[in-house]
DOZA-227832 format. One record per residue (C-alpha): residue in three letters; residue number from 1; x, y, z. Coordinates in nm, 2 decimals. Each point is the difference from the previous one (the first is absolute). Layout:
BEGIN
<node 'ALA',NUM,<X,Y,Z>>
...
This chain:
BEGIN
<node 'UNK',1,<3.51,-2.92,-13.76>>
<node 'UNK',2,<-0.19,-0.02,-0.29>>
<node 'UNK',3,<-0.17,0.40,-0.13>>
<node 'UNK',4,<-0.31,-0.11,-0.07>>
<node 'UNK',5,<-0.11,0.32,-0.12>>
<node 'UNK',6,<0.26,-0.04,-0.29>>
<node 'UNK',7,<-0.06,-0.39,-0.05>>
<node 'UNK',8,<-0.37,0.13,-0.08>>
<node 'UNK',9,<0.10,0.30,-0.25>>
<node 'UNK',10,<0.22,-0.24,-0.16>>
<node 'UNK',11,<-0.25,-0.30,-0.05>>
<node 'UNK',12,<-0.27,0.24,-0.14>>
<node 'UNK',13,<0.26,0.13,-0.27>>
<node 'UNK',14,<0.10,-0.35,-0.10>>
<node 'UNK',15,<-0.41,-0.10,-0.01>>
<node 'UNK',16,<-0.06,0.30,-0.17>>
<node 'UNK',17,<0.25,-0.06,-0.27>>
<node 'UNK',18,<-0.10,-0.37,-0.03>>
<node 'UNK',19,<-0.34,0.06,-0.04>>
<node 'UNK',20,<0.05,0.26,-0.31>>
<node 'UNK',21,<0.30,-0.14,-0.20>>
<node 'UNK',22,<-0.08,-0.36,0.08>>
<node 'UNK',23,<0.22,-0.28,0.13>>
<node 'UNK',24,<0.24,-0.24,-0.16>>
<node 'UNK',25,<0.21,0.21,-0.26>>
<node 'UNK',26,<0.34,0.12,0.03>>
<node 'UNK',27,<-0.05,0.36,0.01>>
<node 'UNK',28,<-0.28,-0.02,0.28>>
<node 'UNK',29,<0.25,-0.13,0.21>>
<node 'UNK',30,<0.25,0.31,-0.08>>
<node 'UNK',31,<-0.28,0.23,0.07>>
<node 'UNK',32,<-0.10,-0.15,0.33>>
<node 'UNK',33,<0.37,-0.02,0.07>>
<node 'UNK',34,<0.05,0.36,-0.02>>
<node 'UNK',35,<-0.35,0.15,0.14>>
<node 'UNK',36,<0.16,-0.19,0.33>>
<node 'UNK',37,<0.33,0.14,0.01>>
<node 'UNK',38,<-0.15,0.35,-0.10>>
<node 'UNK',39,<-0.29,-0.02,0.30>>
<node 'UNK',40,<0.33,-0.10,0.22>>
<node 'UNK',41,<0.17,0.26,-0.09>>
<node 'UNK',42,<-0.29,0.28,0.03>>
<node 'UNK',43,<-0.02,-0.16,0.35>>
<node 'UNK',44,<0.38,0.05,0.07>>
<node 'UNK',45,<0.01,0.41,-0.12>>
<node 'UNK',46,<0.28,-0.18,-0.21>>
<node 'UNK',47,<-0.21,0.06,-0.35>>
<node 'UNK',48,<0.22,0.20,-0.24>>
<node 'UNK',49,<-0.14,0.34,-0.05>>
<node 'UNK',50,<0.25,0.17,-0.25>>
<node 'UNK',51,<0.32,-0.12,-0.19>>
<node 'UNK',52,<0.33,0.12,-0.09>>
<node 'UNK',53,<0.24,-0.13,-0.25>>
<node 'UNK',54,<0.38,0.06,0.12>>
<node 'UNK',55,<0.32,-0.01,-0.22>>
<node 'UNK',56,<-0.13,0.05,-0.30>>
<node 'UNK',57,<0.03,0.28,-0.31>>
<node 'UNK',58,<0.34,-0.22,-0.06>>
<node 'UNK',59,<0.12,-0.04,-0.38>>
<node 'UNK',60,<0.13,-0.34,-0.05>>
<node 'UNK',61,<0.21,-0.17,-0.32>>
<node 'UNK',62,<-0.17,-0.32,-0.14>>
<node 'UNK',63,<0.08,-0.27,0.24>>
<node 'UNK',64,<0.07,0.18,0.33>>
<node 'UNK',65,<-0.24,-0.03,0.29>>
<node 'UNK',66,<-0.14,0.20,0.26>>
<node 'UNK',67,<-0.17,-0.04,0.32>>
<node 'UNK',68,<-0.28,0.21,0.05>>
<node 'UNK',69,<-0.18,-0.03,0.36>>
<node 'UNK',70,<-0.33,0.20,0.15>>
<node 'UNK',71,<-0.11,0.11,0.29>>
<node 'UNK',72,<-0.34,0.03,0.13>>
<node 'UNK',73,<-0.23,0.16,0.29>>
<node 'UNK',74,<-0.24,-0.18,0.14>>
<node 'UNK',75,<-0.35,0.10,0.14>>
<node 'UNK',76,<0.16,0.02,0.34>>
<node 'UNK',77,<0.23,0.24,-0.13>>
<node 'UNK',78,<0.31,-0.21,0.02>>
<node 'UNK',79,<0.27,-0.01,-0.29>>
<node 'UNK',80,<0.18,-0.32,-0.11>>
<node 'UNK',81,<0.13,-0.17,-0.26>>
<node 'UNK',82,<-0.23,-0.16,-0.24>>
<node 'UNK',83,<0.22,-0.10,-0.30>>
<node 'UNK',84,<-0.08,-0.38,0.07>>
<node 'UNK',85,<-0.40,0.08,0.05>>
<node 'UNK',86,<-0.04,0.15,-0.34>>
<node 'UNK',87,<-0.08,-0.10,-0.39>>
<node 'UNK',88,<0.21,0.11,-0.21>>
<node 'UNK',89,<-0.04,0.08,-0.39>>
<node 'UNK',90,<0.17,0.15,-0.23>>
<node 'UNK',91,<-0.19,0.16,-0.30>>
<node 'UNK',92,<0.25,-0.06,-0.23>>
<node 'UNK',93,<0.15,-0.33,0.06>>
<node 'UNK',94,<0.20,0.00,-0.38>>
<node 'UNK',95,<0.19,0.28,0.16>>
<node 'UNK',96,<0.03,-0.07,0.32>>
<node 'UNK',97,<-0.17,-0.31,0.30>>
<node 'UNK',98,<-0.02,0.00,0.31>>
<node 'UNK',99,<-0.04,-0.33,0.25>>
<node 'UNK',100,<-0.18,-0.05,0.32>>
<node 'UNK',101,<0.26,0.17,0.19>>
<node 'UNK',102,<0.03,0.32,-0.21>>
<node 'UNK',103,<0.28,-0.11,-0.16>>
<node 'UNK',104,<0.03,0.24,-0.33>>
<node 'UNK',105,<0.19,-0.19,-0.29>>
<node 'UNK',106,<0.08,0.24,-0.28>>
<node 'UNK',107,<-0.14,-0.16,-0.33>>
<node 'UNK',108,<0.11,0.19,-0.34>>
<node 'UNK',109,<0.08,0.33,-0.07>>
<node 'UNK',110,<-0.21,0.27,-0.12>>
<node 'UNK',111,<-0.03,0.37,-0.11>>
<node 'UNK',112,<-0.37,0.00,0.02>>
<node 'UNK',113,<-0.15,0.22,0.30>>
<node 'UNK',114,<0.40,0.00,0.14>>
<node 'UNK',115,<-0.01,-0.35,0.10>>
<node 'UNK',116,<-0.29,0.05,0.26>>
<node 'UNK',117,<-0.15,-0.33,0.15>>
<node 'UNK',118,<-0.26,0.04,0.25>>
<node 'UNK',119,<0.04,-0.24,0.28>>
<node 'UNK',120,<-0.30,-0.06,0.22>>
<node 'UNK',121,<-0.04,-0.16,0.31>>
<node 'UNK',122,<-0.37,-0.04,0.15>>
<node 'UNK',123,<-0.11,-0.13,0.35>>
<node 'UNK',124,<-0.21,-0.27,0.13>>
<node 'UNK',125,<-0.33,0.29,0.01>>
<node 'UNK',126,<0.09,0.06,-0.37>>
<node 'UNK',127,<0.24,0.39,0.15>>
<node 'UNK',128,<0.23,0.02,-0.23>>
<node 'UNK',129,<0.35,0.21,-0.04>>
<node 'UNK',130,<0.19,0.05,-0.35>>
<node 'UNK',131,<0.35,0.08,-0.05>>
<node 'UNK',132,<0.22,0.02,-0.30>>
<node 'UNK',133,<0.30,-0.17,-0.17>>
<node 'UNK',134,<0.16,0.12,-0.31>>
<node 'UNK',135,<0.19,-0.24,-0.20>>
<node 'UNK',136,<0.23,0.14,-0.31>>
<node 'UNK',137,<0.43,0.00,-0.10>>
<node 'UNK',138,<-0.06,0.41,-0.05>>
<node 'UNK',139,<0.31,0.15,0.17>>
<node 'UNK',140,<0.06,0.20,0.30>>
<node 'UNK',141,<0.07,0.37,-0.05>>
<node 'UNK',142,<-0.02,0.13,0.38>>
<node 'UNK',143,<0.09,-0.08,0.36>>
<node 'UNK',144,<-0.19,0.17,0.28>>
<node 'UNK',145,<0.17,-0.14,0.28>>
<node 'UNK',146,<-0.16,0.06,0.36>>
<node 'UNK',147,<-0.01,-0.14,0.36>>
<node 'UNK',148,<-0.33,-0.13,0.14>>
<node 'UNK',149,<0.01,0.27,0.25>>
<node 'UNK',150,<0.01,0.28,-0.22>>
<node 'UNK',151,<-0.14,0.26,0.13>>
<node 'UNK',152,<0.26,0.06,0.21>>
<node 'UNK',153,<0.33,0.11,-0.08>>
<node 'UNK',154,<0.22,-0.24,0.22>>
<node 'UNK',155,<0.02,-0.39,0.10>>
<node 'UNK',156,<0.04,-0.12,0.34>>
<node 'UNK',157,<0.33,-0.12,0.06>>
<node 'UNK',158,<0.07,-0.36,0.05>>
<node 'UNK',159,<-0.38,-0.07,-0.18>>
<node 'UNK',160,<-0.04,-0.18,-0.29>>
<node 'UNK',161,<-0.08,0.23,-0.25>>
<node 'UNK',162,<-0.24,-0.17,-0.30>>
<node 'UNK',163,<0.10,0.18,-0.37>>
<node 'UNK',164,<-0.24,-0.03,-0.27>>
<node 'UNK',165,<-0.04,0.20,-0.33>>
<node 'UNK',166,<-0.27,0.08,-0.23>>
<node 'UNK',167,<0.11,-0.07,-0.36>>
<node 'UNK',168,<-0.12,0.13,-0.30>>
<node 'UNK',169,<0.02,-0.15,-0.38>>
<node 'UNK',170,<0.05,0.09,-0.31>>
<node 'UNK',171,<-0.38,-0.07,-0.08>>
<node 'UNK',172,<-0.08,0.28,0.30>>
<node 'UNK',173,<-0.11,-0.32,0.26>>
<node 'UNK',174,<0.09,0.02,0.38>>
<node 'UNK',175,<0.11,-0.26,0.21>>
<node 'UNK',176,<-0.07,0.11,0.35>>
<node 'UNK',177,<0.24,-0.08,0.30>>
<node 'UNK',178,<0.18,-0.22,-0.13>>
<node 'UNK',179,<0.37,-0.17,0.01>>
<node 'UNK',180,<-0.06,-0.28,-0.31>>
<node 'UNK',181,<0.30,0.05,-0.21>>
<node 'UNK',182,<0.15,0.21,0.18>>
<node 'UNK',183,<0.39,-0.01,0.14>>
<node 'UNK',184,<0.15,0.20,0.27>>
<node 'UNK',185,<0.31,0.19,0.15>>
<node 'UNK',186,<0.11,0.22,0.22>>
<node 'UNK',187,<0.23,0.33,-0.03>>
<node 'UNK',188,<0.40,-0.10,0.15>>
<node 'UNK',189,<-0.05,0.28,0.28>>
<node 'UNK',190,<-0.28,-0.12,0.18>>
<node 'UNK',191,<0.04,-0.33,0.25>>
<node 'UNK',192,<-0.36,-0.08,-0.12>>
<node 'UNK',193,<-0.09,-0.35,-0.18>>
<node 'UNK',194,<-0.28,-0.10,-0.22>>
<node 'UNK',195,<-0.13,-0.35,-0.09>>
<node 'UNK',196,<-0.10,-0.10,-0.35>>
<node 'UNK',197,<-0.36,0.02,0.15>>
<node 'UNK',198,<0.09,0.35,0.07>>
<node 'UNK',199,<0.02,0.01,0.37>>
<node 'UNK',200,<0.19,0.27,0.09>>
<node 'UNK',201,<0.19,-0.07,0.33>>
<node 'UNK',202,<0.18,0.31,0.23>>
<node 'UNK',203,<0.18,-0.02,0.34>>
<node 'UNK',204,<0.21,0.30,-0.01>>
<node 'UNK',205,<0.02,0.18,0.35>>
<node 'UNK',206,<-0.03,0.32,-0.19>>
<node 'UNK',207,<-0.24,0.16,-0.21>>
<node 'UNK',208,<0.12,-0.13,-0.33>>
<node 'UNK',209,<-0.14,0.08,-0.38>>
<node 'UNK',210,<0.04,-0.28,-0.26>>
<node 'UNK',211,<-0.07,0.02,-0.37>>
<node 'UNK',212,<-0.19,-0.34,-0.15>>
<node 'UNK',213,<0.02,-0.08,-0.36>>
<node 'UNK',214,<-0.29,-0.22,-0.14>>
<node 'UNK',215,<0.11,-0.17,-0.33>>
<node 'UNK',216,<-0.16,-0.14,-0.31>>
<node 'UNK',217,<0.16,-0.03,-0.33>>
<node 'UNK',218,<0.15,0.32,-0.08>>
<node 'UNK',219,<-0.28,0.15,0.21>>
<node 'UNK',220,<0.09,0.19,0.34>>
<node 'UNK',221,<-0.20,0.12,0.26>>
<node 'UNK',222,<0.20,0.14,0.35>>
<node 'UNK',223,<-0.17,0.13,0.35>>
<node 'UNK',224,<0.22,0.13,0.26>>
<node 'UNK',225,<-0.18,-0.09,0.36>>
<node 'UNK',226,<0.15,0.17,0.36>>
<node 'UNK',227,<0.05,-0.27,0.28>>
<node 'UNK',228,<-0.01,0.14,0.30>>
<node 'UNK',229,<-0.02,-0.16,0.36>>
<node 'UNK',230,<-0.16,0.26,0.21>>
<node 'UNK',231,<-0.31,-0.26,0.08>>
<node 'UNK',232,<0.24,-0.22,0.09>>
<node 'UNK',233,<-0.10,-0.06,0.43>>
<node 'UNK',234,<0.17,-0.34,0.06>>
<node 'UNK',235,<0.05,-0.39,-0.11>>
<node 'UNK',236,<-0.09,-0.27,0.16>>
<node 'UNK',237,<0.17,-0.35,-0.04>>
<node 'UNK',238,<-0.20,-0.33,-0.03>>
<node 'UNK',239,<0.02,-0.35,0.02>>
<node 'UNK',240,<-0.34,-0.19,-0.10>>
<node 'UNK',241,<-0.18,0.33,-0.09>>
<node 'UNK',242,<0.05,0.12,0.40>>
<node 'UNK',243,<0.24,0.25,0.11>>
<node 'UNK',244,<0.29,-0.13,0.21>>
<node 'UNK',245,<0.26,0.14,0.17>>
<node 'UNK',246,<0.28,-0.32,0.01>>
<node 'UNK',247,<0.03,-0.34,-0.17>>
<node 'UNK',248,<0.14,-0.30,0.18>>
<node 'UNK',249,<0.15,-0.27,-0.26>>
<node 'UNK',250,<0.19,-0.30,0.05>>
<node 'UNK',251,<0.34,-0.05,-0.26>>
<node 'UNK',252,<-0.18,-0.05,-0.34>>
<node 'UNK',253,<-0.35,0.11,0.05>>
<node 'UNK',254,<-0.10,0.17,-0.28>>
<node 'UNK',255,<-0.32,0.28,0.10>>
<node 'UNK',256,<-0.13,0.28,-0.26>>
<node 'UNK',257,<-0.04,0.35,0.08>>
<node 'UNK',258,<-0.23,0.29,-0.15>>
<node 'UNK',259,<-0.03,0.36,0.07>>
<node 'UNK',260,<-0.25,0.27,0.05>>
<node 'UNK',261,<0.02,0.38,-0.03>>
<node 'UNK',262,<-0.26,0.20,0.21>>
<node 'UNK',263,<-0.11,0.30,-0.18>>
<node 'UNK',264,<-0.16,0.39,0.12>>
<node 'UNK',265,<-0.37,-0.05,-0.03>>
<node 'UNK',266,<0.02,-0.31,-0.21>>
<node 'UNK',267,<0.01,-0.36,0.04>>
<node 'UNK',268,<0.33,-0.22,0.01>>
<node 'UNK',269,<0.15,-0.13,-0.27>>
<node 'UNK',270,<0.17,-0.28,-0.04>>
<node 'UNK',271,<0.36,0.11,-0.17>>
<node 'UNK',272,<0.21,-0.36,-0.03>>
<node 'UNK',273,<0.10,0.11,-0.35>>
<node 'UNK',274,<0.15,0.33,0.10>>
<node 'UNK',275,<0.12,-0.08,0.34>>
<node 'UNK',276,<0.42,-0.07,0.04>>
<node 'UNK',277,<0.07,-0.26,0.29>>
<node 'UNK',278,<0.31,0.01,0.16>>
<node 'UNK',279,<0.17,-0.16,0.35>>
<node 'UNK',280,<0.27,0.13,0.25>>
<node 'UNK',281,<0.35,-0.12,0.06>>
<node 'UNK',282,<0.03,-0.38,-0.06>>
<node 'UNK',283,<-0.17,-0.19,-0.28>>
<node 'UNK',284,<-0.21,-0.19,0.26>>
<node 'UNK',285,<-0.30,-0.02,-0.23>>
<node 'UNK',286,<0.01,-0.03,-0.42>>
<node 'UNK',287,<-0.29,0.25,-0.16>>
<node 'UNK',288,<-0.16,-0.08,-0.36>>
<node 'UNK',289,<0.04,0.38,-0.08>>
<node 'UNK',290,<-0.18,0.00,-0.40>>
<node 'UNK',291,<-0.24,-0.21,-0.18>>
<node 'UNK',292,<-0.29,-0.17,0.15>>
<node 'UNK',293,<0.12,-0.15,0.29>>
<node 'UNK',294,<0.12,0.35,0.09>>
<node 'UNK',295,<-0.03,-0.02,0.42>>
<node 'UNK',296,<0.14,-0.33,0.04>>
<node 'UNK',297,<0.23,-0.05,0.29>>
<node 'UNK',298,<0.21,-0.31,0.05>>
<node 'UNK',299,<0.15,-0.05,0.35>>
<node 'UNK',300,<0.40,-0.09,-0.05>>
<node 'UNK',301,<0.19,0.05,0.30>>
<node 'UNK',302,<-0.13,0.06,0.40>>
<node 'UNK',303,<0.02,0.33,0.16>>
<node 'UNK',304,<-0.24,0.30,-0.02>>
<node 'UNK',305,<-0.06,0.25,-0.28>>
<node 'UNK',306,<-0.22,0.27,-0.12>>
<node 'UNK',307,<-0.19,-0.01,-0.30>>
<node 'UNK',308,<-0.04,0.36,-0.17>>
<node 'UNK',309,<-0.24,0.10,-0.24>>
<node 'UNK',310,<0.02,0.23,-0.20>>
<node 'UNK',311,<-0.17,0.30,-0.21>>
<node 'UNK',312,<-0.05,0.38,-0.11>>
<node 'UNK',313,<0.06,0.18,0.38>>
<node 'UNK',314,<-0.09,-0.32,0.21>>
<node 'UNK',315,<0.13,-0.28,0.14>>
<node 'UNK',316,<-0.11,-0.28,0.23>>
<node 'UNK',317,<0.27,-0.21,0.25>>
<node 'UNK',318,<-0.12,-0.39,0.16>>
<node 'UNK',319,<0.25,-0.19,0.18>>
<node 'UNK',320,<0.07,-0.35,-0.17>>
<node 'UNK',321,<0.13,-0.27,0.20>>
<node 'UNK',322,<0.15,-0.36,-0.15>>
<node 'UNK',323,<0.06,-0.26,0.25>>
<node 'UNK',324,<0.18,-0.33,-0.07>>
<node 'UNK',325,<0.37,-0.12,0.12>>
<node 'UNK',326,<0.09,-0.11,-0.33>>
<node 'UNK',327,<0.23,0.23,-0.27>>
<node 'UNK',328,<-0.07,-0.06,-0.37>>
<node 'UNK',329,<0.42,-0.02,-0.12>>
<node 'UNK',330,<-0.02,-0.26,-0.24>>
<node 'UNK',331,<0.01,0.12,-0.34>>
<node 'UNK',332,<-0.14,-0.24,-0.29>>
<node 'UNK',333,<-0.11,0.05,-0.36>>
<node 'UNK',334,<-0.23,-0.23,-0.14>>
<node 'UNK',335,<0.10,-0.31,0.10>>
<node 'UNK',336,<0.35,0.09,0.10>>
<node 'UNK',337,<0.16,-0.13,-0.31>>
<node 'UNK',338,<0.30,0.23,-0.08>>
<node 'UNK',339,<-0.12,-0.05,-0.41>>
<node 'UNK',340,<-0.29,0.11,-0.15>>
<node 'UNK',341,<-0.11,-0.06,-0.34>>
<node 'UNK',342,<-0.24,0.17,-0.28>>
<node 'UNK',343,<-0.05,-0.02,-0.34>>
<node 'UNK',344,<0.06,0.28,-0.24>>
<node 'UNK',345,<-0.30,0.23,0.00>>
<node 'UNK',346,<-0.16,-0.16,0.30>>
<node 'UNK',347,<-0.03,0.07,0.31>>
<node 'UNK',348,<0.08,-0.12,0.35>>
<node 'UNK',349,<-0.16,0.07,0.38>>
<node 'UNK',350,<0.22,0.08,0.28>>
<node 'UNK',351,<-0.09,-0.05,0.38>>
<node 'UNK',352,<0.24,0.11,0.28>>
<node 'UNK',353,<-0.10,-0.11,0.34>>
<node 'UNK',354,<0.14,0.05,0.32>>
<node 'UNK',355,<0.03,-0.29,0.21>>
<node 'UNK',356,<0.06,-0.01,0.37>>
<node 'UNK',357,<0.13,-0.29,0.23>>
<node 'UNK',358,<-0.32,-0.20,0.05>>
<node 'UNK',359,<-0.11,-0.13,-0.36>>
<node 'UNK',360,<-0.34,0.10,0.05>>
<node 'UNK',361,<0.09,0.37,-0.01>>
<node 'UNK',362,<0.06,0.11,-0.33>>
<node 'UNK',363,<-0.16,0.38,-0.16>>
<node 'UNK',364,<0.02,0.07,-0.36>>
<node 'UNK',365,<0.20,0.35,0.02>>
<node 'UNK',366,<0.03,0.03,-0.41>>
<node 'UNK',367,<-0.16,0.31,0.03>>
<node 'UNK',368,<0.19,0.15,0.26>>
<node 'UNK',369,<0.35,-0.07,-0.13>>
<node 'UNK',370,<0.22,0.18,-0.23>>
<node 'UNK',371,<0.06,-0.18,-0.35>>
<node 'UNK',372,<0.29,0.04,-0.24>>
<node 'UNK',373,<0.05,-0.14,-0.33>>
<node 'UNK',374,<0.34,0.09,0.01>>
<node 'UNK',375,<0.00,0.23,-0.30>>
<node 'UNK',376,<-0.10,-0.28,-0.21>>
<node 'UNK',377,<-0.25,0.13,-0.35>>
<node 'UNK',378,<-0.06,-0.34,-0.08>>
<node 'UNK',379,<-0.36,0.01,0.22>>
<node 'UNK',380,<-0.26,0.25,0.13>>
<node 'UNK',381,<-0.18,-0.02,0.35>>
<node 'UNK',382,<-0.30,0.05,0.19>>
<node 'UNK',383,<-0.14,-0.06,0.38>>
<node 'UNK',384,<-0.33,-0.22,-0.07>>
<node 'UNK',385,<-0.27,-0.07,0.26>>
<node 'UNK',386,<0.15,0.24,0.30>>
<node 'UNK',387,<-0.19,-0.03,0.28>>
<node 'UNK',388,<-0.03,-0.32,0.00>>
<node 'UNK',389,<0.16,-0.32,0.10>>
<node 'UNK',390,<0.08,-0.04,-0.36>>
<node 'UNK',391,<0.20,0.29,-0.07>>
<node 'UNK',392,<0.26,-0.12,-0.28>>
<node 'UNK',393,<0.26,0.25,-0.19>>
<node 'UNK',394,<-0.09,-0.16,-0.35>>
<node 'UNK',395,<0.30,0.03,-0.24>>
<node 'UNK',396,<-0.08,0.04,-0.39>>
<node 'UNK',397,<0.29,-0.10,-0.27>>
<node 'UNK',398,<0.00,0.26,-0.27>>
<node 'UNK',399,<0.20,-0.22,-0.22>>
<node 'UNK',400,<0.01,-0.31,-0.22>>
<node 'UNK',401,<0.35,-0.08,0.09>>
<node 'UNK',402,<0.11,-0.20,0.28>>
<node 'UNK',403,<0.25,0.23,0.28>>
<node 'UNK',404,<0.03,-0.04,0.36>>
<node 'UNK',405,<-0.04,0.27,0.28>>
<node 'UNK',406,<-0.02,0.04,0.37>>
<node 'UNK',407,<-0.23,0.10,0.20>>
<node 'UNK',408,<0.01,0.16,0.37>>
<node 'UNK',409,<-0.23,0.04,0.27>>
<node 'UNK',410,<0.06,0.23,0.33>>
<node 'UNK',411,<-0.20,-0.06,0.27>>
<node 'UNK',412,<0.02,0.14,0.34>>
<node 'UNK',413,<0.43,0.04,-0.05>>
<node 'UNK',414,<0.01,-0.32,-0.17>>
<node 'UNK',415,<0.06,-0.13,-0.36>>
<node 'UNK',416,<-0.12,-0.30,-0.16>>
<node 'UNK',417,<0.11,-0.06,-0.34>>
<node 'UNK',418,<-0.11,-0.23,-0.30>>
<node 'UNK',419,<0.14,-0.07,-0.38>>
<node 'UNK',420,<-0.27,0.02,-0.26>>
<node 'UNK',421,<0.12,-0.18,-0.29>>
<node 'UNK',422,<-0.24,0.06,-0.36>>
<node 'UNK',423,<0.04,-0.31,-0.16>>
């Protein structure tokens, strides 16, 4: 149904606007373009009241980028994200631009006013919010590394802990929460990781303390943080974003899982990253266990299981259960050729599939087997893709000169075997 009431308000503005500025040009057609969206928008509550630049007071190196987004309240009192809504300018574009999507490309270098660009971004009703970019090759002298919660002096166990640091230059500028440049590691006592975009990951059942170092240059910054799993209250399994408590799977389905951890008096988290999945007795089921299709199960032989997960204090049990009459037993690589060949300094994809009696039924397992070069130093190797029905074990030659090697593959008690010749 048509608001009529609205229609009316609208028509008025656009008479009103024709009737002073005139008809026909380019920019009476702007103007009457956006005295309609801004009448829609008063009518909505969805009118932009006040603005708010977010990641900015960054130093960037001639050439580097930065994203810079903004938020906004609206006169129904209502926050969201406004980075696409906006105008954005920079007032010094010889240093520094920005584009329609508050992308900030660093310019030239300068010592003047250290570096400072101001970078505007200004609403439909002409609110505006300003942030700041510096862009200069002055080096860093100091590391203030910090947690986002840091006003407390522990991390919940099994959470994703975001680092940052503020970083000051030799010129006296501050970059504020930041992680550009910066590379990370964590002290050999703790069993703590951390990402290069410095997520710090914990799933120790214990309360455990772990020193991070925060690296540029010669430049060190370190911040021991306490993980500790007292809010710990439980985790939940799920399949399709929906708690479950079993799986039914037929031989070579392939189903990802993700985890949960409920928290005292705070929400759930998801915790896929930190969680460590795990099955009882029989390999019934193959698990991605790293990398991003961490969760994935692959059903390889029928009977019934129990998928564990893992973290901090908790853990969560769901039965598994693989039908299907038919044993994967037939070992191939690649094509089932018994000779392989690469060329020096190449490289060269490996499958292994197990195949049962009905040709149909076939499951790449390359993930879940145990590969041997047999001692060989003419190659290096890696698992690409796992999780996936492309799984390969990729084999790289780290010579120029021809040589021949075998290579092994164990699978549920079998072996399946293959000469790689570099040729």
């Amino acid at each position: 149904m048509i608001n009529t009431h609205s229609f009316f308000k609208l028509s008025v503005t656009a008479l009103f606007i024709i009737s002073v500025t005139g008809c026909g040009s380019e920019s009476d057609t702007t103007d009457l373009a956006k005295a309609i969206q801004l009448d829609k928008l008063r009518s909505e509550g969805t009118i932009i009241e006040s603005v708010k630049i977010v990641g900015d007071q960054q130093r960037l190196k001639p050439g580097e980028t930065l994203q810079l987004s903004a938020t906004g309240i609206d006169s129904n009192g209502d926050t969201r994200d406004i980075t696409s809504e906006l105008t954005w300018e920079s007032n010094d574009p010889t240093i520094a631009t920005v584009n329609s999507n508050g992308v900030v490309n660093a310019v030239s270098s300068t010592t003047a006013n250290q570096g400072a660009v101001s970078i505007t971004g200004t609403t439909i009703n002409d609110i505006s919010g300003e942030g700041e970019v510096s862009v200069s090759d002055v080096a860093v002298t100091e590391i203030n590394l910090k947690t986002a919660a840091s006003n407390i002096d522990y991390i919940n166990t099994c959470i994703p802990a975001q680092l940052s640091a503020d970083l000051t230059y030799a010129d006296g500028y501050t970059s504020l929460n930041t992680i550009r440049g910066l590379s990370f590691a964590v002290d050999n006592g703790s069993t703590a990781t951390i990402n290069s975009d410095g997520l710090l990951f914990t799933s120790a059942p214990d309360v455990e303390d772990t020193t991070i170092t925060a690296k540029i240059d010669n430049v060190l910054g370190k911040l021991t943080v306490k993980a500790d799993p007292k809010n710990l209250e439980s985790i939940d399994i799920l399949v399709n974003d929906e708690p479950t408590e079993e799986i039914n799977l037929n031989i070579g389905d392939r189903i990802q899982v993700s985890a949960i951890a409920s928290l005292v008096a705070q929400e759930a988290k998801t915790i896929n990253d930190t969680i460590t999945w795990s099955q009882v007795g029989t390999r019934y089921i193959g698990i991605t266990d790293e990398g991003e299709n961490k969760g994935t199960l692959v059903a390889l032989k029928s009977g019934e299981t129990q998928l564990i997960g893992s973290c901090g204090n908790k853990q969560k049990i769901i039965t598994v259960t693989v039908d299907g009459s038919d044993d994967l037993n037939d070992l191939q690589i690649n094509d089932g050729s018994s000779v392989l060949t690469m060329t020096p300094l190449g490289s060269i994809n490996l499958t292994l599939t197990a195949n049962g009696s009905d040709e149909t039924s076939s499951v790449n397992v390359t993930e879940f087997a145990d590969w041997s070069i047999n001692g060989s130093s003419l190659v290096t190797t890696k698992l690409i893709s796992a999780g996936t029905e492309n799984a390969v074990y990729r084999l790289t030659s780290k010579t120029n000169n021809a040589g021949s090697f075998i290579v092994s593959a164990t699978y549920d008690n079998q072996v399946s075997s293959v000469q790689v010749n570099i040729e």
